[in-house]
Backbone as a chain_set.jsonl record, in Angstrom:
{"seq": "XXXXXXXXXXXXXXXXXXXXXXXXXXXXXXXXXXXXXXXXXXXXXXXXXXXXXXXXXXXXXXXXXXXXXXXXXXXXXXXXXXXXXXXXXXXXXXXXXX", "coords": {"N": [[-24.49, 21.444, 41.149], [-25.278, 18.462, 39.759], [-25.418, 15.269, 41.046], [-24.852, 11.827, 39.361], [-26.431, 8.674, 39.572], [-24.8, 6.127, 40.196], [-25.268, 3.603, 38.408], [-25.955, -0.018, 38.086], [-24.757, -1.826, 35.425], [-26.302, -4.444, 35.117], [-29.142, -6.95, 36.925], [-29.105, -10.331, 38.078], [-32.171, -12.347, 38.909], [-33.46, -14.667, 40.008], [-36.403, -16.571, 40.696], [-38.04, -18.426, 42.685], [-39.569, -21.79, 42.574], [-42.869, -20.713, 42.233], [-44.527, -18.032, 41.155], [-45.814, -15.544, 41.907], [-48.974, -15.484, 43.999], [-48.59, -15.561, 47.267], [-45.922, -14.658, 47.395], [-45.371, -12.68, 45.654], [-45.524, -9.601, 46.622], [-43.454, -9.634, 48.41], [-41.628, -10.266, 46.266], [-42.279, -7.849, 44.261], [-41.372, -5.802, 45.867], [-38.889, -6.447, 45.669], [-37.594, -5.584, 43.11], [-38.784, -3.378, 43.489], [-36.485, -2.131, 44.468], [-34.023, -3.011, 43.129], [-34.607, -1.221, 41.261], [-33.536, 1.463, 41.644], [-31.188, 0.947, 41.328], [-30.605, -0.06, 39.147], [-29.878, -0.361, 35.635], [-30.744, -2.33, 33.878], [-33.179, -5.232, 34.53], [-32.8, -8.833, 34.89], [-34.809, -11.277, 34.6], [-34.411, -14.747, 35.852], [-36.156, -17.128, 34.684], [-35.929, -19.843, 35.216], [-35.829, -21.974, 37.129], [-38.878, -21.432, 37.719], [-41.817, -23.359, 38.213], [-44.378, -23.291, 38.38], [-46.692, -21.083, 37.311], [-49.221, -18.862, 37.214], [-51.74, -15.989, 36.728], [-51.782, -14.165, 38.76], [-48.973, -14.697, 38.662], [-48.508, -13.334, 36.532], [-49.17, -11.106, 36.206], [-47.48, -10.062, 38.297], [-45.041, -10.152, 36.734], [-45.762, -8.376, 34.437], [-45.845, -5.797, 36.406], [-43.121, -6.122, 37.408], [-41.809, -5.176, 35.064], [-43.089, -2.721, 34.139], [-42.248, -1.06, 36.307], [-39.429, -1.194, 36.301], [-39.291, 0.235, 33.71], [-40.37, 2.509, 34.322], [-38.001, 3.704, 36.252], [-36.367, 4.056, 33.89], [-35.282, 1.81, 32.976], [-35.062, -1.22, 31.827], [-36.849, -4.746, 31.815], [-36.31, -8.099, 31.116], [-36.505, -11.426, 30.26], [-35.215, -14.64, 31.049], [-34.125, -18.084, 30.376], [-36.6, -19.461, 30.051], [-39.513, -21.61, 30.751], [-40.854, -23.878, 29.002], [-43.704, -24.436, 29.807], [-44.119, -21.442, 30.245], [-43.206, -19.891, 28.665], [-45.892, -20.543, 26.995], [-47.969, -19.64, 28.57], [-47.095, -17.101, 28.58], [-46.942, -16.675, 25.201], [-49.644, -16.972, 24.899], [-51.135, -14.875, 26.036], [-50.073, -12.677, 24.759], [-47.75, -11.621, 25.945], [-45.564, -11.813, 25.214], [-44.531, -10.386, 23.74], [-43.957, -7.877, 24.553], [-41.827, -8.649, 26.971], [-38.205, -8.764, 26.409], [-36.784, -11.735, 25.526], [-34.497, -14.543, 26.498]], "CA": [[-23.992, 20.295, 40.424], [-26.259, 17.572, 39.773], [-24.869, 14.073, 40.847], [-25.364, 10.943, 38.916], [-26.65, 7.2, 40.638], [-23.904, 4.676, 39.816], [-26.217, 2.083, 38.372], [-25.305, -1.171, 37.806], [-25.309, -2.987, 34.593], [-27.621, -5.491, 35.03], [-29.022, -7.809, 37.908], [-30.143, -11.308, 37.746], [-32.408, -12.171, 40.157], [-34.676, -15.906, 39.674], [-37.533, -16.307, 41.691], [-37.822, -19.929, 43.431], [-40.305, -22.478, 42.341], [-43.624, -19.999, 42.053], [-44.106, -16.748, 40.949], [-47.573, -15.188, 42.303], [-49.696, -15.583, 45.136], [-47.594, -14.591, 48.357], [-44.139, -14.555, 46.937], [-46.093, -11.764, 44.778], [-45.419, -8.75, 46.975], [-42.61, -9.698, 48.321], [-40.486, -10.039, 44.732], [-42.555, -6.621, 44.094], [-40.548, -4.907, 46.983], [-37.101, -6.114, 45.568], [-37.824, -5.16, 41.892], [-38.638, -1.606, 43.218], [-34.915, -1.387, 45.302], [-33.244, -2.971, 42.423], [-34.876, -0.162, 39.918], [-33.336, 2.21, 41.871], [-29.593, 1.364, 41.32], [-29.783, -1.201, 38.123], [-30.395, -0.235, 34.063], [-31.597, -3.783, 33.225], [-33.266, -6.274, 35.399], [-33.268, -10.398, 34.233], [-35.481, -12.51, 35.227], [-34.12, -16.001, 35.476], [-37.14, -18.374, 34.933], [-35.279, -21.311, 35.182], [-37.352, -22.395, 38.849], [-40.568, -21.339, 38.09], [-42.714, -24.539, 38.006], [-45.966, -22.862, 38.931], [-47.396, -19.626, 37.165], [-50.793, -17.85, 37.001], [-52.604, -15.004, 36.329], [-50.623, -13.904, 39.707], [-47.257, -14.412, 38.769], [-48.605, -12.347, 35.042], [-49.028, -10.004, 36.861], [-45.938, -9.728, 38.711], [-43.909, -9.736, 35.609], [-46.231, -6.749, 33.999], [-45.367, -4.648, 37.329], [-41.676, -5.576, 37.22], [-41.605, -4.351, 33.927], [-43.706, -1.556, 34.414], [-41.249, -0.1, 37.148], [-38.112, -0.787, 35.521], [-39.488, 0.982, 32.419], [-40.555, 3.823, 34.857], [-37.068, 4.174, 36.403], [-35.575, 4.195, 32.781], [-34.67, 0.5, 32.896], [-35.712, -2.523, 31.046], [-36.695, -5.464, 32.474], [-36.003, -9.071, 30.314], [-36.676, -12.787, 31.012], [-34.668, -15.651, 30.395], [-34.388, -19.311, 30.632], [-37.633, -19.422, 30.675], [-39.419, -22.816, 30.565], [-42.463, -23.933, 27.935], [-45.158, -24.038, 30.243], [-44.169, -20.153, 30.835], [-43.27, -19.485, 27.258], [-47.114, -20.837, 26.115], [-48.598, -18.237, 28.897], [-46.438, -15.837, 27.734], [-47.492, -16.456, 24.074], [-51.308, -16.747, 24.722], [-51.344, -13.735, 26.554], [-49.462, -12.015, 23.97], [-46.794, -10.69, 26.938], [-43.433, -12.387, 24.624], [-44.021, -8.822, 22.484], [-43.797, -7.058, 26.207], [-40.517, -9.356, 27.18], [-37.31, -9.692, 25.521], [-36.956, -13.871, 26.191], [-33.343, -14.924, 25.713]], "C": [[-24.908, 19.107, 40.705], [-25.397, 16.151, 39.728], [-25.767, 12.888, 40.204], [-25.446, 9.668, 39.48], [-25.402, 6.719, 39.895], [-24.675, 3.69, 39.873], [-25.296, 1.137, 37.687], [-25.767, -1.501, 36.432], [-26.731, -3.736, 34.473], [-27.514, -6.533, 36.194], [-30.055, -8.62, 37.467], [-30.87, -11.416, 39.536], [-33.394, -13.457, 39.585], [-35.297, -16.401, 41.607], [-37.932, -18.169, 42.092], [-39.62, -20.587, 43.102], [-41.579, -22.024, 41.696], [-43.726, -18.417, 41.818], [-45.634, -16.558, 40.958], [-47.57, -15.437, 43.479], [-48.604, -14.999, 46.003], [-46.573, -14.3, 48.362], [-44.547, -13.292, 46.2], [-45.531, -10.479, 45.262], [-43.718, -8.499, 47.643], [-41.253, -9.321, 47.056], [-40.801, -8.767, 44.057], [-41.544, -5.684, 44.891], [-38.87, -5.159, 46.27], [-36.894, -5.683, 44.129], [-37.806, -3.725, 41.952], [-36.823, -1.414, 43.786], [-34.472, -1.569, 44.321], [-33.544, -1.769, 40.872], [-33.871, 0.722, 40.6], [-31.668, 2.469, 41.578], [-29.154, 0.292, 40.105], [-30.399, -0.359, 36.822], [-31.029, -1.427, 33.741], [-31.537, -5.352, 34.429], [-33.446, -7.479, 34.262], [-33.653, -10.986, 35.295], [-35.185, -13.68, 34.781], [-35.423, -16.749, 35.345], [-36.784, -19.34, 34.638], [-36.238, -22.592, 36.42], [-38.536, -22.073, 39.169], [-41.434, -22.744, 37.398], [-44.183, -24.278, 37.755], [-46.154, -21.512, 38.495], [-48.725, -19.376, 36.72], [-51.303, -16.906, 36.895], [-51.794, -13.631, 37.357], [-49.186, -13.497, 38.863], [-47.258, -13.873, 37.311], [-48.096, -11.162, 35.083], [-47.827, -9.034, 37.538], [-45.19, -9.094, 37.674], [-43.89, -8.624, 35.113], [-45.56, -6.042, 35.36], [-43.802, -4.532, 37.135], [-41.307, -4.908, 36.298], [-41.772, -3.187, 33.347], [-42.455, -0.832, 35.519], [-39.947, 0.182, 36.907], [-38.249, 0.494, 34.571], [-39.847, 2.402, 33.215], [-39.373, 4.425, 35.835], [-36.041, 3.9, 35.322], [-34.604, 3.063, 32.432], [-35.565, -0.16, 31.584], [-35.309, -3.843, 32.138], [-37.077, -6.771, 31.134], [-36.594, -10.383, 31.199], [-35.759, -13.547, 29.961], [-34.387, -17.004, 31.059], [-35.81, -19.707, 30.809], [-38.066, -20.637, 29.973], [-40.88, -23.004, 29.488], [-43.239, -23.86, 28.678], [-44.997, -22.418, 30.604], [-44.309, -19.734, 29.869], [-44.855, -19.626, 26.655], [-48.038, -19.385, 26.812], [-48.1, -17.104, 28.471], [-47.07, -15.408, 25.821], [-49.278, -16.145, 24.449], [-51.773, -15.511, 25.172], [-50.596, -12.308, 25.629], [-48.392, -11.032, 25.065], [-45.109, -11.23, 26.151], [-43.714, -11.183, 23.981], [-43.575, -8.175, 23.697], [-41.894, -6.873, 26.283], [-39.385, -9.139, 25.798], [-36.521, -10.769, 25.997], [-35.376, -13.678, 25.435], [-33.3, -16.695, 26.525]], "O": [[-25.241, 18.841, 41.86], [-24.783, 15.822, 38.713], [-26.988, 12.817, 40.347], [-24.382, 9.369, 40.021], [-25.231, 7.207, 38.778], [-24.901, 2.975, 40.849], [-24.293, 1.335, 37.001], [-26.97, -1.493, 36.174], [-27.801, -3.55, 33.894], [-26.439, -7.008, 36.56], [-31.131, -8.382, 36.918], [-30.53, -10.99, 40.64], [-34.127, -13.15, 38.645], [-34.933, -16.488, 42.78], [-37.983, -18.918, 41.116], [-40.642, -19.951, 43.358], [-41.814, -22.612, 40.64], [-42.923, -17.668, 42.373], [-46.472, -17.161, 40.287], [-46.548, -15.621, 44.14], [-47.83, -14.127, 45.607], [-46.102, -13.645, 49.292], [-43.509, -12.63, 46.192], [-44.893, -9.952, 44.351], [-42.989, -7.528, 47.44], [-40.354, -8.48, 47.022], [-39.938, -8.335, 43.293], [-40.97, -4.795, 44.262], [-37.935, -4.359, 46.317], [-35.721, -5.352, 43.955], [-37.27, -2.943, 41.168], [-36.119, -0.498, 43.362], [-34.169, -0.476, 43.844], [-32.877, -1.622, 39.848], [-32.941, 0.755, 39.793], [-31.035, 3.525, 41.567], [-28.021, -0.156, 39.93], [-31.418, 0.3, 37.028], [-32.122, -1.269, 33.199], [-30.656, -6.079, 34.887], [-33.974, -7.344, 33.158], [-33.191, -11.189, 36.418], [-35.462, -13.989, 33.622], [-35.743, -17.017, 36.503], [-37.31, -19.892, 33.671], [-36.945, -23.596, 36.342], [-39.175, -22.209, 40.211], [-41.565, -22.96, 36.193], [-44.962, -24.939, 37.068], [-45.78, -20.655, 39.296], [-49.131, -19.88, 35.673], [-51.843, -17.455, 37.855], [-51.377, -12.549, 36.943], [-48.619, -12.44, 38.584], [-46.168, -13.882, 36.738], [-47.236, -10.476, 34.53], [-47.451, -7.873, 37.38], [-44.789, -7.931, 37.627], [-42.934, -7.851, 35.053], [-44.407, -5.701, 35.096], [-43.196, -3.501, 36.845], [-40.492, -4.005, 36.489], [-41.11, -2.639, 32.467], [-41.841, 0.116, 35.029], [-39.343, 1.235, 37.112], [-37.547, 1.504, 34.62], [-39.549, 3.433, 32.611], [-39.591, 5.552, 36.281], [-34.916, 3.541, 35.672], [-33.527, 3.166, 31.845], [-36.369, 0.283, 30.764], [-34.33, -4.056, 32.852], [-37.944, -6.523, 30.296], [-36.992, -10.398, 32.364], [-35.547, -13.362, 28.763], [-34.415, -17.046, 32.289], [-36.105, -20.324, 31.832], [-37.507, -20.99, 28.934], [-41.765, -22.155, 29.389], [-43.938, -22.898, 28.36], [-45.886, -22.048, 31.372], [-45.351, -19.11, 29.67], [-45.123, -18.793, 25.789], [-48.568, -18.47, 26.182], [-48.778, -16.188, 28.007], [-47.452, -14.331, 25.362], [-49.889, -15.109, 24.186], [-52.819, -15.067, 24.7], [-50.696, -11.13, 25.975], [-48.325, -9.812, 24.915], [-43.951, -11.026, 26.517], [-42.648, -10.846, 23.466], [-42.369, -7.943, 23.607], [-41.087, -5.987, 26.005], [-39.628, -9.294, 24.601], [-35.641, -10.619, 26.844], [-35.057, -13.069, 24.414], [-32.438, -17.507, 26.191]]}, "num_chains": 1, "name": "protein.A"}
């Protein structure tokens, strides 16, 4: 008999002021635990002030691992200076932004 995880719904989880550089690996490590027991991660970007090429990055991986433990991973609240990197980089087709 093959048991099934009891995943959760969905977990928010917003990332404090920066998203990149050394907060980078860190918020990598809790993205993989929460793949393991959620269907759909949100990213609050309500407190990110500061993003770069770094915290792009980030987002691609979270999204990448959700999508490889049969999740989806979303963003929301997210603020215009995030929304413009997001557009220029063409990563809002990636995201679904609420």
């Amino acid at each position: 008999m093959m048991l099934e995880k009891n995943l959760k719904e969905h977990i928010i989880i917003a990332p404090e002021s920066m998203l990149g550089g050394p907060d980078a690996l860190a918020f990598n490590d809790e993205v993989r635990e929460i793949s393991q027991t959620c269907k759909h991660l949100i990213i609050d970007c309500a407190n990110i002030a500061i993003m770069n090429s770094s915290g792009l990055g980030t987002l691609i991986s979270a999204h990448a691992t959700m999508k490889q433990h049969g999740g989806e991973c979303s963003l929301s609240n997210v603020p215009e200076h995030v929304q413009r990197l997001l557009n220029l980089t063409r990563l809002n087709i990636l995201f679904n932004v609420s």
